[in-house]
C-alpha positions, 0 to 999 in steps of 0.5 A, a space after each residue: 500500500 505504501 509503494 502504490 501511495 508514493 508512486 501516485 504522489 511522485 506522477 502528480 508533482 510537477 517538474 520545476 525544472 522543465 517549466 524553469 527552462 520553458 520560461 528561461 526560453 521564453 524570456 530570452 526569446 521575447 529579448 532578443 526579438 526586442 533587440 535592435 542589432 540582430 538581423 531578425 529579418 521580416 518576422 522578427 521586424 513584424 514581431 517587434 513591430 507588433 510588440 513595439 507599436 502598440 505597447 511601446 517602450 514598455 515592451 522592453 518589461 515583457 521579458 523580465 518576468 519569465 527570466 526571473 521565475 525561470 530562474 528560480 524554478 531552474 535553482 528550485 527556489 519557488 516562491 511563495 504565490 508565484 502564481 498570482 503575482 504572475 498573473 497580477 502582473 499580467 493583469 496589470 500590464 494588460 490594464 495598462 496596455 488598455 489604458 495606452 489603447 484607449 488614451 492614444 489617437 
């Protein structure tokens, strides 16, 4: 009975490392398309068109959030309700990004 209960346990746990990486990646893949240097060609130039255009200089944030929680999932240092400041942060810059919408010409 104790065998079955830690193999159950050990199935429904997530890996930290691997969501660590996916956002590590994803940071650095939104950074390096906000760089200006890289020749990124026409989809690099549309995406940081798109990302630039509308958000603006404030684009230039998106990237910090997934490189700092990436980093601490890879060291395993999860912090406390990262869950909800991830998404508060979301929430926020969505506001602000409708707020910029709203209030440009």
């Amino acid at each position: 009975m104790a065998r079955g209960s830690k193999a159950k346990r050990k199935t429904q746990t997530l890996d930290i490392e691997a969501i660590g990486l996916v956002l590590l990646a994803l940071g650095i893949f939104v950074a390096g398309m906000l760089v200006p240097v890289l020749p990124s060609g026409e989809l690099g130039l549309t995406a940081r068109a798109l990302l630039l255009g509308p958000i603006g200089w404030g684009a230039y944030l998106l990237p910090l959030p997934p490189l700092v929680l990436g980093g601490f999932f890879l060291l395993r240092r999860v912090p406390q309700g990262w869950g909800r400041v991830l998404l508060g942060y979301l929430v926020l810059g969505a506001g602000l990004w409708l707020i910029l919408v709203l209030v440009a010409p």
